[in-house]
N, C-alpha and C positions, 0 to 999 in steps of 0.2 A: 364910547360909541361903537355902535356895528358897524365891519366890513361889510360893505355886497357887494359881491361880484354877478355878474348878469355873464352867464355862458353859453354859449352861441354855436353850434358845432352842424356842418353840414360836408358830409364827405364828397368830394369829387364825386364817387361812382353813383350817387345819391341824386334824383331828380329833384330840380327847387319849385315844386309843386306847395298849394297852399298847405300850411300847417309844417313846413319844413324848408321853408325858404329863410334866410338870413334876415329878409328885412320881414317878415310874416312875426320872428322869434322876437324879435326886437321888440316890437309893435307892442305884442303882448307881455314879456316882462316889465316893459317899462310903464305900460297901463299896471299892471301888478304892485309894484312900486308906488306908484302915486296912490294908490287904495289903498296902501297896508301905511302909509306914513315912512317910505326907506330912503335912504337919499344912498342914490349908486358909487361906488368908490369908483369899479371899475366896468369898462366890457370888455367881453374875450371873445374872439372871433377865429374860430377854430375850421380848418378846409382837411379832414383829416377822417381816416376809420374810425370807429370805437369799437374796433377786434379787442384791441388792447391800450392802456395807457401811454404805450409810448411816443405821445405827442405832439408836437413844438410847444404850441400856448401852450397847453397844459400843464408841460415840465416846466415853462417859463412860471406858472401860478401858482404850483407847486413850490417851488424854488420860493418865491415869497411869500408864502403863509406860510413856510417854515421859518421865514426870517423872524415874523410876525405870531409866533406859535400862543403866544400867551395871550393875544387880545381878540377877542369872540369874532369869527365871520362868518357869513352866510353867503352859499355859491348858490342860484338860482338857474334853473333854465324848465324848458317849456315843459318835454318829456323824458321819461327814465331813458329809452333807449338812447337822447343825447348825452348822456352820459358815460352811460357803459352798456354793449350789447354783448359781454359775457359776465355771465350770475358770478363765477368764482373770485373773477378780478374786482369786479364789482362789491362783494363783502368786503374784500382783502384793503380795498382804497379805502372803505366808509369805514373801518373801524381806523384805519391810521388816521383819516380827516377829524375822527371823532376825541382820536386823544391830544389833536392840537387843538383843539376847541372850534373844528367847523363844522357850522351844522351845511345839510345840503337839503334843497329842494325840490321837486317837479310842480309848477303851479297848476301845470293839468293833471295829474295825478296823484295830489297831494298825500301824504303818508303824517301820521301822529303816531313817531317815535317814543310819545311815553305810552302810548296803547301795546304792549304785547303782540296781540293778536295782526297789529297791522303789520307787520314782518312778512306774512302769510301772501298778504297783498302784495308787496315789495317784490318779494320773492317770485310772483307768479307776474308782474310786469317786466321783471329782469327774464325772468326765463323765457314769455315767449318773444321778447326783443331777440334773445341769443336763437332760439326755434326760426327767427324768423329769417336773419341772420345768415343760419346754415341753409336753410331752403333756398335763399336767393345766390348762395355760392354754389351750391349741389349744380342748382341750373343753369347758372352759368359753365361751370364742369361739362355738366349735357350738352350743353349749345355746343361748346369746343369742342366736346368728343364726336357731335354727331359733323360740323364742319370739318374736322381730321378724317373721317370716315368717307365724306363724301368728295374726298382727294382734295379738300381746299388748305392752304397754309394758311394761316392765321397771326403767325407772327412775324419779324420782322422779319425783309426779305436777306436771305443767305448771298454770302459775294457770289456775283455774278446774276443776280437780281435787282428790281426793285420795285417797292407796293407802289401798286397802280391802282386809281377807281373808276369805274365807266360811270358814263354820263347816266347811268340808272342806281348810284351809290352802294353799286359792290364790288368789294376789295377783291384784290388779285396781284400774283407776283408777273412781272413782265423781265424776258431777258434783256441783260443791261451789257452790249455789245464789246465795250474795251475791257470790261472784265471776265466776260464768258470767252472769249477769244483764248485769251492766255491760259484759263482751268481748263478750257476744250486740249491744250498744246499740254498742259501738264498729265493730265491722264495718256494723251497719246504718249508722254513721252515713259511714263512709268513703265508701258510694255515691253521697251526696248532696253533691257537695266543690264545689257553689254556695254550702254555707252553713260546710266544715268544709274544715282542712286538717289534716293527719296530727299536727302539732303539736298546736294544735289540741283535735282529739280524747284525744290524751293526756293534757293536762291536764283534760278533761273527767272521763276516765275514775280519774285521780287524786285531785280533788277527791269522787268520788265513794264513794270507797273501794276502786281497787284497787292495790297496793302493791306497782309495778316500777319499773325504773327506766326510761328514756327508750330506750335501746339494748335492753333486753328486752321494752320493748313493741314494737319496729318490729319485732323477730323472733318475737312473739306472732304480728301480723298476717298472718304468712307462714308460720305452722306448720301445715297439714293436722291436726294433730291434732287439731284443734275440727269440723272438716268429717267426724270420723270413721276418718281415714286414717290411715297411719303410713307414716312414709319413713325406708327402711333405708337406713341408705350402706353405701357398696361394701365387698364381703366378699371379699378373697384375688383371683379374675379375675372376680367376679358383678360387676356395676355395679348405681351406685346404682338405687334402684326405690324406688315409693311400694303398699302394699296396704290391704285394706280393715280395720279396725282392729274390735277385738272389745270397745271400750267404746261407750259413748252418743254420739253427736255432738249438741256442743252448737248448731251454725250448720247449716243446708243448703250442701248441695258445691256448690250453684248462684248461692248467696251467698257462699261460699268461694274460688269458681272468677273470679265476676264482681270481687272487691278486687285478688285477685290480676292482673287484666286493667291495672284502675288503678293499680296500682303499678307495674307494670312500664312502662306510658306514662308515668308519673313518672321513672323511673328512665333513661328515654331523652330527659330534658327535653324532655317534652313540656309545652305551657303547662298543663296540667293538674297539676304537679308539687306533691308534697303536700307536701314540707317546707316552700315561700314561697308568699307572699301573689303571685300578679302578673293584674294586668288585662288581660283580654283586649280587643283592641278590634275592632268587630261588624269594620271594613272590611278586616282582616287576619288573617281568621278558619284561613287555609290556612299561616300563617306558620309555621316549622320541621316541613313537611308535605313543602316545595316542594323540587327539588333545580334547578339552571342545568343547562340541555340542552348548556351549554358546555364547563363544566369539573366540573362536578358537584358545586360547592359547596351545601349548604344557605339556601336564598333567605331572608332577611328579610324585614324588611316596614317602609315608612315612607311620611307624606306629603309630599304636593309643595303651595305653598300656589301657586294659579293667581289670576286676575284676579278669578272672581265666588265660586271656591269652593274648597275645598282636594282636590288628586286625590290617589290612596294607591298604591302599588307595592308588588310585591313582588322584591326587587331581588336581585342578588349582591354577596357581600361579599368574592370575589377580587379579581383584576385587571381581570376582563373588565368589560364595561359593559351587563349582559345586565339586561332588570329589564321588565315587563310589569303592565299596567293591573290591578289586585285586582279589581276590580269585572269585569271579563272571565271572572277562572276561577269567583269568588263565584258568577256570573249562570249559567255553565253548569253547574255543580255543580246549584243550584236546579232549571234547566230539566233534570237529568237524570232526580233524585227526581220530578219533575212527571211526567215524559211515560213513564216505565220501568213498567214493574210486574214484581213476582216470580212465577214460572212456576207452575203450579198445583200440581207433584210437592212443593215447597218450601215453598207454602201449610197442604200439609196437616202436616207436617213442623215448621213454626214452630208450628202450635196444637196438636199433639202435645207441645211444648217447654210450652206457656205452660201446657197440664193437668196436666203433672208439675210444674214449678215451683210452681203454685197448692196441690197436693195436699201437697206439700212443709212448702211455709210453714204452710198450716191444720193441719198437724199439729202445727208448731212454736206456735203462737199454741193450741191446744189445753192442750197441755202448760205453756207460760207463764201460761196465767192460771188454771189451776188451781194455779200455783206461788204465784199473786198471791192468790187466792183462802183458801185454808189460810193467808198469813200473813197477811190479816185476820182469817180468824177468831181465831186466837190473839191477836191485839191485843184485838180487842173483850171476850173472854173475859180477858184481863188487865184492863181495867175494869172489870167487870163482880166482879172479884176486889178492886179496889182498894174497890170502892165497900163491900163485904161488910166488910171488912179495918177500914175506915174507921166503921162502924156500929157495930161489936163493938166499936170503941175500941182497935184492935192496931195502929192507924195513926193519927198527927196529922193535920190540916186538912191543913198547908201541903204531906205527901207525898203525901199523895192528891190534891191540886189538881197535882201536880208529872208525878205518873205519868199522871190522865186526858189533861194539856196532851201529852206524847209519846206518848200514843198516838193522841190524836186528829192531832196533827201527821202521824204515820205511816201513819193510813189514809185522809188526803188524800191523801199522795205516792202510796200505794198507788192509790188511786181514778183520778191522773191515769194511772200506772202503766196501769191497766187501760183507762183511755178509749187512749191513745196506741198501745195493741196492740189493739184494736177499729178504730179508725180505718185502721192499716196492714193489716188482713185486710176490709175495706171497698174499702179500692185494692188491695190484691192481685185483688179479685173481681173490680172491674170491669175492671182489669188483663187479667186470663183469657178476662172476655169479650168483651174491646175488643182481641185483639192484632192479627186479621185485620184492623181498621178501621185500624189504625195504618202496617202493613204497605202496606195500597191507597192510604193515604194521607200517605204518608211525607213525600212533598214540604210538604204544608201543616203537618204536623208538625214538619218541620224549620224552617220560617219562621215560625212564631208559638215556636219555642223561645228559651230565654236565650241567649248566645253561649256559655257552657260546655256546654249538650249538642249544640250547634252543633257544640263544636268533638271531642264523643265521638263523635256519630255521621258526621265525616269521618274519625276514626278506622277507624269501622268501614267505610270503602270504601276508604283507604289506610292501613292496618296497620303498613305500612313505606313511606320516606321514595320519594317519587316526581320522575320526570323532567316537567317540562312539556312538554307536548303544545299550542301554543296551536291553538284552534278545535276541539281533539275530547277532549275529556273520558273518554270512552270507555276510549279506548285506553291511559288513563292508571290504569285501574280493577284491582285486587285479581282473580287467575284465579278466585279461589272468589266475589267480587263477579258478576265477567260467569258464570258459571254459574247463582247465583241467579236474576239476570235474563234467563239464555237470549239472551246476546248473542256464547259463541263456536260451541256446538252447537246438533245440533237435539234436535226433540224427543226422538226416541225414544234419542238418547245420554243427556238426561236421569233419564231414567227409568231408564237401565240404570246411571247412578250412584247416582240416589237407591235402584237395589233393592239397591245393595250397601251396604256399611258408608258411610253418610255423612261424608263428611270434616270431624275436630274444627275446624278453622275455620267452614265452614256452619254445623255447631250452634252453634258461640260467638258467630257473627253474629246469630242469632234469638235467645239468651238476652242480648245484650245492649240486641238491640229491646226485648223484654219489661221487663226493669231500664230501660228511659229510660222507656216506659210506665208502669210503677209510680210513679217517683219523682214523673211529671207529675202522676199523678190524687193523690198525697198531699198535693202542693201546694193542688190543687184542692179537696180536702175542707173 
């Protein structure tokens, strides 16, 4: 006697509209059945794609009519595409089904396998199921690509978020306050990597309640998404691009732009490198800066101990034997910042930077301590609960002594909370108003610093790994460097760049003046 199996398939992403609903299929195979004389073995109820075979039921049905190979079945359903909606996988399954003796069915699309010719048929139901198939993925693709375009996230919200839907049914990420707090504290804290390294900071931010792992926090700190942005990757021939995203940013682009600077000097082993610990030392402060004017290896740096004192090099680590006095490039670096000053078109331009940067943060620091602010008062108003709770006799001593002790715990933390973001819009201020002083005064800036902004702000006059030049420092300097300082053109070339679009270098150079300014007056506080 025949198997029949009655197979039932409707995907999740699949509307259960007439003609592909579950109970619609049913309906009609088993009217099917009673007209042809079959008596049903089984039904399969399948909630699944038909991209591919790979299953549940089907592997499970599978699975037993191979047990069963030798005794004739018949798998029944309504149409070709609940079978398979690709042609290739589709042959591949109907010839194995065919060598264990199952025939297969469509009762609305019936096919007569000893005709030849009906293959032809087959063939063109399977292919536009699969045409049909790719068109509803294609546009789904479009949907997404044109919502990523139109700065909307679409998937699940990133820590320090969470999907929200308005009362009119569209999705949107909302910031989610005790986790954007502590990623708001870890970026600020990345800037200061005199006192933090990237490690570090993770474990900071861990211990303090937020709950990723060590690999999803280091692609935390490199998401735009906190800065407000969204970055599409490449769509069909569009390349990737980053747009301006339509939720809240929870960091400034300027705080987002500045970590990003730091990691990627990390990432080129630069001694500033945030996954290790390594000591800088003050007399080989240009070490993996330098390149040999020889062979172009990357110069080290070591000392020599001499008769009354120890001298330092910065040497090559090829063959050649190329290696010059530290204290030579050290001293003209120094006397450059000293005697240089930046042009006035460039002047006005850095303190245009430091009013937006300032304007920036006071909004962020606005917004935070009115965050800080609402959850004191609910602390306090929970005591103030406990103690009522506790009167009435609806609470023991030892609960009410329990709940006062956490919340007064909590609105210290809060309180330092609040002094620590006072303090950093204190050095932001003077920050804003002290950039031009820092600017005209770089050089002395630069020598009363520690050796780690020493070693940021040679960064910022070599970018990328330089040749020595002994005796002329100069000529050894970043093109957007000697621009700054009006050491390749003249004036009125200047001018006629700063009236155009200023090149993203310039500007990253004075937001990173500004950021070693900040960091200094915090210390200072």
């Amino acid at each position: 006697m025949q198997a029949v199996y009655l197979y039932i398939r409707v995907s999740t992403d699949e509307q259960a509209v007439k003609g592909y609903s579950q109970r619609s299929q049913l309906d009609r195979l088993v009217h099917y059945c009673k007209d042809h004389n079959l008596i049903v073995t089984k039904t399969i109820f399948e909630d699944y794609s038909a991209k591919t075979f790979n299953r549940p039921e089907w592997n499970k049905l599978f699975a037993e009519l191979k047990l069963t190979k030798n005794r004739s079945s018949l798998i029944l359903f309504t149409y070709w595409d609940r079978f398979s909606r690709n042609i290739m996988d589709a042959y591949k399954m109907l010839e194995r089904l065919q060598n264990m003796k199952v025939s297969i069915q469509a009762i609305e699309q019936q096919i007569d396998f000893s005709i030849p010719e009906s293959k032809i048929m087959l063939a063109m139901y399977w292919a536009t199921s699969e045409v049909e198939n790719d068109k509803r993925s294609r546009n789904v693709r479009l949907g997404m690509q044109k919502a990523r375009l139109e700065g909307r996230w679409i998937n699940k919200a990133p820590l320090g978020y969470r999907n929200k839907i308005t009362s009119d049914g569209e999705k949107y990420i909302a910031i989610y306050k005790p986790e954007a707090y502590i990623i708001r504290e870890a970026f600020t804290a990345i800037v200061r990597q005199n006192k933090y390294c990237l490690t570090e900071i993770y474990k900071d931010a861990v211990s303090n309640g937020l709950n990723c792992s060590r690999s999803a926090f280091y692609r935390l700190v490199r998401n735009p998404i906190y800065c407000g942005k969204i970055k599409i990757p490449a769509f069909e021939d569009k390349p990737e691009k980053i747009v301006e995203g339509t939720h809240e940013r929870l960091i400034p682009v300027v705080l987002f732009d500045h970590v990003q600077r730091i990691i990627k000097d990390a990432d080129l082993n630069h001694p500033m490198k945030l996954t290790s610990k390594r000591i800088a030392n003050e007399n080989l402060i240009f070490r993996g800066v330098l390149q040999c004017p020889n062979c172009g290896n990357t110069l080290t740096g070591s000392g020599s101990q001499g008769h009354t004192k120890k001298y330092y090099y910065y040497h090559c680590m090829g063959r050649c034997s190329y290696r010059v006095r530290s204290d030579l490039i050290n001293l003209s670096f120094l006397s450059f910042l000293k005697k240089n000053r930046v042009v006035e078109p460039f002047l006005e331009l850095a303190n245009s930077i430091s009013k937006e940067i300032y304007g920036e943060e006071h909004h962020d620091y606005i917004q935070k301590k009115e965050e800080i602010k609402k959850e004191m008062e609910k602390l306090i108003d929970r005591g103030f609960n406990a103690q009522k709770l506790f009167s009435n006799g609806n609470i023991d001593y030892d609960d009410y002594i329990l709940i006062r002790s956490r919340c007064q715990e909590s609105l210290k933390d809060n309180t330092d909370k609040l002094r620590q973001q006072a303090l950093k819009i204190v050095a932001e201020k003077h920050t804003e108003k002290g950039t031009d002083y820092i600017i005209n005064h770089l050089g002395e800036f630069y020598e009363n610093s520690d050796t780690i902004t020493k070693q940021r702000i040679i960064r910022l006059f070599f970018p990328e790994k330089v040749k020595v030049i002994e005796g002329n420092i100069d000529k050894m300097l970043s093109e957007s460097v000697k621009t700054i300082f009006g050491l390749t053109v003249s004036a009125s070339k200047i001018k006629e760049i700063h009236g155009q679009q200023t090149e993203q270098e310039i500007v990253e150079f004075f937001k990173e003046l500004y950021f070693l300014g900040y960091e200094q007056n915090l210390k200072n506080i």
